[in-house]
C-alpha positions in Angstrom: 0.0 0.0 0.0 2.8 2.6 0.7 4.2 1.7 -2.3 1.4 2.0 -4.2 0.8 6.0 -2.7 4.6 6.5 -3.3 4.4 5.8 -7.2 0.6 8.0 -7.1 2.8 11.0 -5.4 5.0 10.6 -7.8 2.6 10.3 -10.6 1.0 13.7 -9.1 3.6 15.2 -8.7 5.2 15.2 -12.6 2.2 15.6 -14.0 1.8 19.0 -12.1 5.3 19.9 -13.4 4.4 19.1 -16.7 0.7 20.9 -16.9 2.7 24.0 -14.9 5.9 24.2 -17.7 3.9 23.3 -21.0 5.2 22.1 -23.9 6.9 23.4 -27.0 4.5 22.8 -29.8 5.5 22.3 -33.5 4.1 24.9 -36.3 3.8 23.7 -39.9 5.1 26.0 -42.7 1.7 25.9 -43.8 0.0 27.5 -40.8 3.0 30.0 -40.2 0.9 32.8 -41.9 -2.3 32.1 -39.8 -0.2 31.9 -36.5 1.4 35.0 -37.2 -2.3 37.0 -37.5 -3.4 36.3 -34.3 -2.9 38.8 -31.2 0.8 38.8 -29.1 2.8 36.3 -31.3 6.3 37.3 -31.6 8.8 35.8 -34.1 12.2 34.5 -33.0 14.5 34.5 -34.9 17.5 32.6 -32.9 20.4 32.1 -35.7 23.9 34.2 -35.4 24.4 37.5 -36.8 26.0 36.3 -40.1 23.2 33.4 -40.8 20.7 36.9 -40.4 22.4 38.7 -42.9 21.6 36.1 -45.8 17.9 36.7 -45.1 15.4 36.1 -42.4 11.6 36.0 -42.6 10.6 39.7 -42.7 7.6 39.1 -39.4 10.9 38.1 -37.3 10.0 40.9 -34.6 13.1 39.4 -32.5 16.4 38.6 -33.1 18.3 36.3 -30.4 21.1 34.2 -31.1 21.2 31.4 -28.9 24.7 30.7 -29.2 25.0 34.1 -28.1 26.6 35.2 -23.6 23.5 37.1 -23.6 20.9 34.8 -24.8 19.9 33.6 -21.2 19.7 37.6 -20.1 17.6 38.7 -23.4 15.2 35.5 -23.1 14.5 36.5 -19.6 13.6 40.1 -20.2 10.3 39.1 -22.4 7.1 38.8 -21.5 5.7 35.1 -20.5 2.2 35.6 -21.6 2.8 36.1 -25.5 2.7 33.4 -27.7 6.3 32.9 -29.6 7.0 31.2 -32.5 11.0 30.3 -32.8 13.2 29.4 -36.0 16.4 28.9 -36.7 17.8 27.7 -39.5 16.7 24.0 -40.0 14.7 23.7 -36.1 17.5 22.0 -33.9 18.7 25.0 -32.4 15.6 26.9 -32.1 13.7 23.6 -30.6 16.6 24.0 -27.7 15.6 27.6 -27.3 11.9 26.9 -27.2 12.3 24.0 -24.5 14.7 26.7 -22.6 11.5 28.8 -22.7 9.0 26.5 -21.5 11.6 25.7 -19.0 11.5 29.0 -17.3 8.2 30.4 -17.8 6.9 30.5 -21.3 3.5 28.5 -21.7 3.0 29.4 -25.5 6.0 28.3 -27.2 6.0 27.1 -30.5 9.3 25.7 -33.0 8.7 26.5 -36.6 9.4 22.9 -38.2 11.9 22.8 -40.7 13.4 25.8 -39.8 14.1 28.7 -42.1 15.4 26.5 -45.1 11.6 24.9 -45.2 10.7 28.4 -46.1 8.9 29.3 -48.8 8.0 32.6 -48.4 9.9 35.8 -49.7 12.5 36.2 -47.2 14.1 40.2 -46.2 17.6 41.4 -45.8 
């Protein structure tokens, strides 16, 4: 029996964690547009400087760089109630930066599959 209410606390207690952190959510290219329409989503871009320069999708309203000293310090200063939708450049590094978001705080985080070479849209420099 005290088994039994161990593993239920445990249970409890990680699915609290979970509901309280959220999860990063994957966006389709296709429903990029529609995302990007609806009220308090930001764009992230997260790629360095130089991968910026050749071209980044002109909604970006953010530009982060996760490999970046600072990227910790400039994450921390946004708001937690917007929604944010992160890319990088293929979706590895900007699916680290969304789980570091959910992590500490964030409960509307979504990584933008495929990253910015799935894009298909004009792109701005």
């Amino acid at each position: 029996m005290k088994q039994l209410f161990i593993l239920l606390t445990t249970v409890l207690t990680f699915a609290a964690c979970s509901a309280q952190q959220g999860d990063v959510k994957t966006l389709k290219q296709a429903d990029l547009s529609a995302k990007l329409q609806e009220d308090n989503v930001v764009l992230i871009d997260v790629r360095t400087p130089g991968e910026v320069t050749s071209g980044y999708i002109p909604e970006a309203n953010l530009f982060i760089d996760i490999n970046g000293a600072d990227f910790n310090k400039k994450i921390a200063e946004l708001d937690t109630t917007k929604t944010y939708v992160v890319y990088c450049r293929s979706g590895a590094r900007s699916g680290k930066a969304s789980s570091y978001m959910v992590t500490n705080g964030f409960t509307d985080v979504y990584n933008l599959e495929g990253g910015i070479l799935s894009y298909t849209g004009e792109t701005k420099q």
